[in-house]
C-alpha positions in Angstrom: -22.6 2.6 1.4 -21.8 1.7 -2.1 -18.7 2.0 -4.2 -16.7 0.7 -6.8 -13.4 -0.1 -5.2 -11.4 2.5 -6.7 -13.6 5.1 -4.5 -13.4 3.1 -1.5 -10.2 3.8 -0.1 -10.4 7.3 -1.4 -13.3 8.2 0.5 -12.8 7.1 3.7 -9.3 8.7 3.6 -10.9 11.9 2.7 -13.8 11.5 5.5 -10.6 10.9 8.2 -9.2 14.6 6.8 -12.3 16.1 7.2 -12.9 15.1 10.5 -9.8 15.8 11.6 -10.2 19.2 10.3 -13.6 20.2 10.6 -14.2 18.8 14.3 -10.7 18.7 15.6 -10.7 14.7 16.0 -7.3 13.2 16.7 -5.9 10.9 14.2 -6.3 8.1 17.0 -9.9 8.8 17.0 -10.7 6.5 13.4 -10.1 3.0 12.5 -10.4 1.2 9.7 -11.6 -2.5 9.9 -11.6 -5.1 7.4 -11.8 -9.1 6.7 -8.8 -10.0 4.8 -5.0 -8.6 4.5 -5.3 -7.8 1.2 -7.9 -5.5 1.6 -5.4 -3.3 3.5 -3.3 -2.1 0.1 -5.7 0.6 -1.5 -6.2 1.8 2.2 -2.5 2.5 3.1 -1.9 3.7 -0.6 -4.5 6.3 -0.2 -3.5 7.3 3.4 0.0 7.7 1.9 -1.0 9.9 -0.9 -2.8 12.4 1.7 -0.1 12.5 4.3 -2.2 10.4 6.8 -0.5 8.8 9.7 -1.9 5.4 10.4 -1.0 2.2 12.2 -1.3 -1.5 11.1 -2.6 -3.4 13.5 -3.5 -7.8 13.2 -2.3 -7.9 9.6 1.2 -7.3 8.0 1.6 -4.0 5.7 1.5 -4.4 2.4 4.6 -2.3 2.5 6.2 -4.6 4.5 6.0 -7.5 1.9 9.1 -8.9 0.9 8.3 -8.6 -3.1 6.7 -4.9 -2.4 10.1 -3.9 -0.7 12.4 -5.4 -3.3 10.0 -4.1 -6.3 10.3 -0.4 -4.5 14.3 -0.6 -4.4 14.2 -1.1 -8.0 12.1 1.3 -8.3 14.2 3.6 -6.2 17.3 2.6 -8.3 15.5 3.9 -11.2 14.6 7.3 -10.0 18.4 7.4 -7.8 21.1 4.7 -8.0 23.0 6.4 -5.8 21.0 5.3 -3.1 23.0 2.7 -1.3 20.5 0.9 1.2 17.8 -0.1 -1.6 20.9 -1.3 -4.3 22.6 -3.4 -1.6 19.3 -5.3 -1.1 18.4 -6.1 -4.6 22.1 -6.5 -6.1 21.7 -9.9 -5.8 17.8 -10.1 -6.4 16.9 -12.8 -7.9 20.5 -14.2 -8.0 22.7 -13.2 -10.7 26.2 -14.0 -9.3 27.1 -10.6 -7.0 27.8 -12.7 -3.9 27.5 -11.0 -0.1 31.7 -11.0 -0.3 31.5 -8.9 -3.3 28.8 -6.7 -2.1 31.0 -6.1 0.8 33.9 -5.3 -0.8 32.0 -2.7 -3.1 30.7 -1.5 0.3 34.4 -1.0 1.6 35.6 0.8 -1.6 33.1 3.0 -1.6 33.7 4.0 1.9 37.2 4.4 1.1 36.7 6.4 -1.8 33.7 8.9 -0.7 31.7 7.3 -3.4 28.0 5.7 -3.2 28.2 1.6 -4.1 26.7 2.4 -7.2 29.4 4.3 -8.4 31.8 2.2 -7.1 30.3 -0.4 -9.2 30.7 1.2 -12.3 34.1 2.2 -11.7 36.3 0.2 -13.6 39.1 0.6 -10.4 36.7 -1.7 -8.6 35.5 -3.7 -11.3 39.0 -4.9 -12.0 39.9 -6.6 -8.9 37.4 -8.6 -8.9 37.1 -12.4 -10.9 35.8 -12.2 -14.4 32.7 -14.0 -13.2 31.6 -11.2 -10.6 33.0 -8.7 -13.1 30.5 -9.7 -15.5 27.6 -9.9 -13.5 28.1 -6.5 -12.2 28.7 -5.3 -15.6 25.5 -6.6 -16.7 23.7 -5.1 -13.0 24.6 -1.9 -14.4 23.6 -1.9 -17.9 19.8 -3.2 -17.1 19.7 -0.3 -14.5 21.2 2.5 -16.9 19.7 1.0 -19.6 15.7 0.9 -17.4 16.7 4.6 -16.1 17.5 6.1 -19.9 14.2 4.7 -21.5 12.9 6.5 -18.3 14.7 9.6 -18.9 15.8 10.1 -22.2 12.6 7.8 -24.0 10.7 9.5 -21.5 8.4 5.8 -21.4 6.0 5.4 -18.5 7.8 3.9 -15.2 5.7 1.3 -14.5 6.1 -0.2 -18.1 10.4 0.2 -17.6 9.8 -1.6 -14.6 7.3 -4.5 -15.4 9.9 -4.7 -18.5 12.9 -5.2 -16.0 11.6 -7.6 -13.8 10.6 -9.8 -16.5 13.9 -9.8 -18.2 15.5 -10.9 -15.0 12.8 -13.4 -14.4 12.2 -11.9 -10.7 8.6 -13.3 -9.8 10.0 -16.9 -11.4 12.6 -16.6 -8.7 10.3 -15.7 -5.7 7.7 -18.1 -6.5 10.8 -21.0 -6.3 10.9 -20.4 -2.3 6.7 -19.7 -1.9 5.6 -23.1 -0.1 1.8 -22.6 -1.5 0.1 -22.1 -4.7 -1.6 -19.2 -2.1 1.7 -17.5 -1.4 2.5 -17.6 -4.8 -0.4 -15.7 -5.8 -0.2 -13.3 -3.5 3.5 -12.6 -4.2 2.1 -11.9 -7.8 -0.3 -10.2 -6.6 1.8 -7.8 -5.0 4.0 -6.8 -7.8 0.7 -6.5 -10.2 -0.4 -3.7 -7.6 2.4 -1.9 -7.1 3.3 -1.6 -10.8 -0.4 -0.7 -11.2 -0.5 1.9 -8.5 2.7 3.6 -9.8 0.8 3.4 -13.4 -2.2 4.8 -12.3 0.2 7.6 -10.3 2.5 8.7 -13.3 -1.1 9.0 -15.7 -2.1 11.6 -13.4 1.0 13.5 -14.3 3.1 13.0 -11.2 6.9 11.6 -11.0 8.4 8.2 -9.9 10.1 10.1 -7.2 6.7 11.3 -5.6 5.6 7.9 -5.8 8.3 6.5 -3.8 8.3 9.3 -1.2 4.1 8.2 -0.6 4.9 4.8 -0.5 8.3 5.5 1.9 8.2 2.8 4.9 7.9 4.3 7.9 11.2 5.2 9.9 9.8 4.0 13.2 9.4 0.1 14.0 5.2 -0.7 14.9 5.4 -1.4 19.2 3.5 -3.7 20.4 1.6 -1.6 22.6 -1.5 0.0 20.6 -1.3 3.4 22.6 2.2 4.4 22.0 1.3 4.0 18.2 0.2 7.7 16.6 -1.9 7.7 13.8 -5.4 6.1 12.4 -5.6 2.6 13.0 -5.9 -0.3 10.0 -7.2 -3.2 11.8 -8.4 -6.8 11.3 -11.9 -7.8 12.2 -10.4 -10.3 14.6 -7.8 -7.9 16.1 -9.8 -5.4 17.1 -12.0 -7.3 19.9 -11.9 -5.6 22.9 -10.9 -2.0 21.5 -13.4 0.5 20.8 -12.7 4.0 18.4 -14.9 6.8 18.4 -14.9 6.7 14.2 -15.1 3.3 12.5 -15.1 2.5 9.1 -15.9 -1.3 8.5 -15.2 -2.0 4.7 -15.4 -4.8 2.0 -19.1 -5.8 3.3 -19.7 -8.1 0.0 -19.9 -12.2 -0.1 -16.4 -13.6 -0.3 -15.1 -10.8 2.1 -17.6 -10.7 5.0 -18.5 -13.5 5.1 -15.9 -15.1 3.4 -15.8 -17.5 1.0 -14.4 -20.3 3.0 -17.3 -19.9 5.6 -20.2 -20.4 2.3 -18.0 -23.2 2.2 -17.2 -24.1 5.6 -21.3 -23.6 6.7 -19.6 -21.5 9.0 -21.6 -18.0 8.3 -22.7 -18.0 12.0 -18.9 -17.4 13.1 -18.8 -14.4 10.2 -22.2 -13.1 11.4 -20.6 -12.7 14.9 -17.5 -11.4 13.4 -19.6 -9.0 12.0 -21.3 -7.8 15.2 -17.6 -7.4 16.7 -16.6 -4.8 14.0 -20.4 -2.7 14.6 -19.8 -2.7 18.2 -16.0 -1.5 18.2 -17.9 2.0 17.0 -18.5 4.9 20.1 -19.9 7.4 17.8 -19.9 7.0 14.3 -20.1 3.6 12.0 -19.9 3.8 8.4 -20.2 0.4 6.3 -18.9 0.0 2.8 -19.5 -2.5 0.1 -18.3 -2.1 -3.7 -20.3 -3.3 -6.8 -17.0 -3.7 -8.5 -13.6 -4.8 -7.7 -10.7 -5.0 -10.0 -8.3 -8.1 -9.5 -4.8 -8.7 -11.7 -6.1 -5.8 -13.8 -9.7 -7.1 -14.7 -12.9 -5.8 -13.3 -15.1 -8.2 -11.5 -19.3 -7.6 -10.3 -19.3 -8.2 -6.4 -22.5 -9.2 -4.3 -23.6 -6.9 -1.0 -23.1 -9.5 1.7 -26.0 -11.6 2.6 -25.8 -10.1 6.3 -26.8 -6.0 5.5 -30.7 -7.4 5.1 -30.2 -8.7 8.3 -29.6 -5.3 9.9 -32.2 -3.0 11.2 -33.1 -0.6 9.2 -34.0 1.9 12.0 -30.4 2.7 12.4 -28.9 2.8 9.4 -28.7 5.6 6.3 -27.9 3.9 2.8 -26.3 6.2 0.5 -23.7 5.5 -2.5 -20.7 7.5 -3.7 -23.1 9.1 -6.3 -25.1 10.5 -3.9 -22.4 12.1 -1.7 -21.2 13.8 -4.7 -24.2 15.4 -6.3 -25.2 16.2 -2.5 -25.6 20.1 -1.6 -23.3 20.8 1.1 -25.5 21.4 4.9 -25.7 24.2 6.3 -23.5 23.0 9.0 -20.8 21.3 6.7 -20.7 25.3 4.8 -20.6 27.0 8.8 -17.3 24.4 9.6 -15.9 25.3 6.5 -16.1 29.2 6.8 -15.4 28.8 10.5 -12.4 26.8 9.6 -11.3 29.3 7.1 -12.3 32.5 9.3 -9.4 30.4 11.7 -7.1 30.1 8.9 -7.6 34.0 8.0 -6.9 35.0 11.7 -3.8 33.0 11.9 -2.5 35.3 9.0 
């Protein structure tokens, strides 16, 4: 099935509604598989706009990233500085001179005066028992966040620029690429800010608030178990996590050279491990298998031409339907897909 990759994540979250819906699947009942972690962002952003529960299995949540939780508390800071947990992890991110002592002593005043630490800090009570050097930094703390949250507010500028504009002033990415160990890390760190910025862009152009963007992108409340059945949701999964587990619904995505196979395989000569790779994700499908490949994929904000993987001419045929995103738009709906959709709404009536 073709796409460009904006459509990719979208559809398939939309397919996992419907079925859910129209023939009463359990959220348990789809997975998701893919090649790469990287290829997991679009998918949890899009399950996140549409309320979809979902678990992460083989690969670490974008959300979980070290940069993607810090850039989120600023973000959070922006729309709500009152918020104590998401100040206290960035007050000293990258460092600016507001040591753990001082954070802890903001922490105690506040408590001692019914106050969030953000007020705290801009109380000049606190302020003043402090040395002129943590004085000053927290002085400064405060103006870039009042002055980010005004342009916000008052200049009513876009959220994503205010914040790309902040973290550049206080040369965050600089600081996190000191501790990355790789020139890989380090791009993916970048990476991860570009992303997030662009997905909160991309969210606030379609005339929705910073607040509704940080309630999608919330991190879950529960920590992931190791054990796969005690996990609710629709399961994100790596191609090489999911041997041995079957799901009714699969959706195996990114099916374009440099993703499946991957590049280090053309490299490698070791396509024959991808190939079988490949026949792992088919196979984890009971019922239903839909593959998806994009003839565009946009990278650091520029649009790049992708190639179908070498390995769909390998496949039979006989057993498989090739559509594109096109198509499934400017389809007529069945005459099945219109009788689940008045029975659903005949349900809906009767519940009134």
């Amino acid at each position: 099935m073709l796409f460009r990759s904006e459509q990719e994540a979208e559809f398939i979250s939309e397919e996992i509604l419907a079925g859910k819906g129209a023939i009463g699947r359990n959220w348990e009942d789809f997975a998701v598989l893919f090649r790469t972690n990287g290829q997991s962002r679009k998918l949890e952003l899009a399950m996140r706009e549409r309320k979809i529960p979902y678990r992460m299995v083989g690969a670490q949540s974008f959300y979980d990233r070290r940069e993607v939780r810090d850039v989120l508390a600023y973000a959070q800071l922006l729309a709500a500085p009152d918020a104590d947990v998401p100040l206290l992890r960035v007050i000293n991110a990258p460092n600016r001179g507001i040591g753990q002592t001082t954070a802890v002593l903001a922490t105690d005043w506040s408590r001692e005066h019914q106050q969030s630490v953000w007020q705290a800090l801009c109380d000049p009570e606190f302020t003043d028992t402090l040395g002129p050097k943590a004085r000053s930094a927290i002085q400064d703390f405060v103006a870039l966040i009042a002055g980010a949250k005004n342009r916000i507010e008052i200049a009513k500028e876009n959220p994503a620029t205010v914040l790309e504009g902040m973290l550049k002033e206080m040369e965050y990415l600089p600081w996190l690429e000191r501790s990355c160990k790789t020139e890989s890390e380090r791009q993916q760190r970048g990476e991860g800010i570009h992303n997030l910025i662009d997905s909160l862009r991309k969210h606030v152009e379609k005339g929705k608030k910073l607040q509704s963007f940080l309630d999608d992108s919330a991190l879950a409340s529960e920590r992931e178990d190791d054990d796969l059945e005690k996990k609710q949701g629709a399961t994100l999964i790596t191609l090489h996590a999911s041997k041995g587990l079957e799901f009714p619904i699969v959706f195996l995505v990114g099916l374009e050279e440099g993703f499946l196979p991957h590049s280090r395989s053309i490299v490698e000569g070791t396509k024959d491990e991808e190939r079988r790779l490949l026949y792992v994700g088919i196979t984890r499908a009971q019922d239903l298998l839909t593959m998806t490949y994009c003839s565009k994929r946009i990278k650091w904000g520029e649009e790049h031409a992708c190639q179908v993987s070498s390995f769909i001419p390998e496949l039979d045929d006989e057993f498989l339907t090739h559509t594109s995103y096109d198509a499934i738009l400017g389809a007529e709906a069945s005459t099945e897909e219109l009788d689940d959709f008045f029975g659903n709404l005949k349900g809906l009536l009767g519940d009134v």
